[in-house]
Structures are given as structure tokens and as C-alpha cells.
C-alpha positions as CSV (number, residue, x, y, z in Angstrom):
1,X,0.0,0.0,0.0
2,X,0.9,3.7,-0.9
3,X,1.2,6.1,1.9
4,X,-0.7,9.4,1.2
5,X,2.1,11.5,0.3
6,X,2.8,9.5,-2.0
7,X,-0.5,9.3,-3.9
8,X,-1.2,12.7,-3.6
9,X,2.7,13.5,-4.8
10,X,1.6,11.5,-8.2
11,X,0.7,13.6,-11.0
12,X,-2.9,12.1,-11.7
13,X,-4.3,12.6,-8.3
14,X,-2.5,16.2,-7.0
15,X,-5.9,17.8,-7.4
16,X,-7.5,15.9,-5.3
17,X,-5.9,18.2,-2.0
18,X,-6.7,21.0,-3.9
19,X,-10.0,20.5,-5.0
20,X,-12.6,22.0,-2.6
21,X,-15.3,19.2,-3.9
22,X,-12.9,16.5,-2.2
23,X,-12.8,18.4,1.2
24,X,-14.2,17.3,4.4
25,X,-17.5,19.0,4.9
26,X,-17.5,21.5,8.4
27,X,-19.7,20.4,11.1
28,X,-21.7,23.6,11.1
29,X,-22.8,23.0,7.6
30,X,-23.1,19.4,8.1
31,X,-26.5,19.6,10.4
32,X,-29.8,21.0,8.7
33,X,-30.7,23.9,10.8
34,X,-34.2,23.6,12.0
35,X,-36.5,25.9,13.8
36,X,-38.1,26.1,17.2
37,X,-41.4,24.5,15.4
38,X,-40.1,21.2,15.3
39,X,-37.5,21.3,18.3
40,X,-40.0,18.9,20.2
41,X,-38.9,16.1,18.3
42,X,-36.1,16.3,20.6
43,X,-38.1,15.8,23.5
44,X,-40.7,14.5,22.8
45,X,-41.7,10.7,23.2
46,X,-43.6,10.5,20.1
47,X,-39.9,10.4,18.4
48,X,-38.2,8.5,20.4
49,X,-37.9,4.7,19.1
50,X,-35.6,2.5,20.9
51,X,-33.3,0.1,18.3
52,X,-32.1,-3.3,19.5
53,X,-30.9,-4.3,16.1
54,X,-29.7,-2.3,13.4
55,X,-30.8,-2.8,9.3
56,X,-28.5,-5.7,9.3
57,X,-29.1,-7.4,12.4
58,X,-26.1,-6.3,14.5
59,X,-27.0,-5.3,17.9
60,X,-27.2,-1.3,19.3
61,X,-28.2,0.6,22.0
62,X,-29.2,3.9,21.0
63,X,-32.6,5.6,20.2
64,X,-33.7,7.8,17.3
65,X,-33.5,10.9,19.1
66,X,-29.6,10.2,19.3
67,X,-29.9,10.1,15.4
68,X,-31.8,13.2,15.2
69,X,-29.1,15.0,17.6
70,X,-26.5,13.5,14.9
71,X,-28.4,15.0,11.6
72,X,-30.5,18.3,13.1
73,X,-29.3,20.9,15.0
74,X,-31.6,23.8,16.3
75,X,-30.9,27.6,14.4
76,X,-29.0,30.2,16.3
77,X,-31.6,32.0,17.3
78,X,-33.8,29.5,18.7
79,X,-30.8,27.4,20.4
80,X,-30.7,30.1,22.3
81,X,-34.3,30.0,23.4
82,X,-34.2,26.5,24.5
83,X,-31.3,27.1,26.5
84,X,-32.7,30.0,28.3
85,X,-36.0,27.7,28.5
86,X,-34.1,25.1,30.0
87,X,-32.8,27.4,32.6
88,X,-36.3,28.5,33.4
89,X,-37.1,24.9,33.6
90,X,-34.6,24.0,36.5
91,X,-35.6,26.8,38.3
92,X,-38.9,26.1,38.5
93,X,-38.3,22.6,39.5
94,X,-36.0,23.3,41.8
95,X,-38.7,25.7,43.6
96,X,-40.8,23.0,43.4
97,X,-38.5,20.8,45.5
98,X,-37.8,23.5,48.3
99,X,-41.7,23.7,48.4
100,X,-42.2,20.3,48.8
101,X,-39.3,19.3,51.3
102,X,-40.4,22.7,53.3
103,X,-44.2,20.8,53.6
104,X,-42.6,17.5,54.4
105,X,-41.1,19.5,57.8
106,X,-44.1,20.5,58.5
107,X,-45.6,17.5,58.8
């Protein structure tokens, strides 16, 4: 086998580094940006599918949503949302715990 400097040192395949159509795509560009109107197929149950096998019988252990992560990603703007969402979202259950244990010493 030929190392890579060596191939790409051959006359017939020196394009091939310069060639932009033979680069690696970036991961920003490599995710479809969606927006917040379909960001509850992250969360929600309705997605989620759990695999056991994959199309050629091999076992796995992951779930759809773990592919969805892999091929989607949430737009700027609306990333931003569910993370401030998020936030609002542990503070509220974390109020909700304080409010409970305080009733539980009551009692």
C-alpha cells in the first residue's frame, strides 16, 4: 500500500488536495438547521424509538433521538431560546423541590 504522500505526490491525483469538492464537509454545515417549530422532536416521546438491532441485524443501543441530535441541530436563534428555556425549567423545579421538602417538615 501507498502512503498518502505519495498518492497525492503522483501527477494524476495532485488535485485531489486542492479540490474544494474532495474536502471534508465542516460540522456547522453538516447539520440541517431547523427551527423552534419542530424542536419537540427532541423531547418528545412521540420520536423517540428505541433500536435493539440495526438494518443488518447487529445489535445497538441507541434511540432515534440520538440520530436526530447526529443530523439536526436547532438555528442560532432558537438554540438560544431552549437554552434559556431550559434554565427557566430548572428553576422552577428546583422551587418546586424546596416547596415540597419545606411541607414535608411540616408535617
Amino acid at each position: 500500500m501507498s502512503s498518502q504522500e505519495e498518492i497525492l505526490s503522483d501527477g494524476r491525483f495532485s488535485c485531489v488536495a486542492r479540490d474544494p469538492r474532495f474536502w471534508e464537509m465542516p460540522e456547522k454545515e453538516r447539520k440541517v438547521k431547523i427551527d423552534k417549530r419542530f424542536r419537540a422532536m427532541f423531547h418528545d416521546k412521540k420520536f423517540k424509538l428505541r433500536y435493539t438491532v440495526d438494518k443488518r441485524g447487529r445489535p445497538v443501543n441507541y434511540t432515534s433521538t440520538e440520530n436526530l441530535r447526529k443530523f439536526y441541530a436547532l438555528s442560532e436563534s432558537d438554540s438560544d431560546l431552549s437554552e434559556s428555556e431550559s434554565k427557566e425549567l430548572a428553576v422552577k423545579q428546583k422551587k418546586k423541590k424546596k416547596a415540597k421538602g419545606k411541607g414535608e417538615v411540616d408535617s
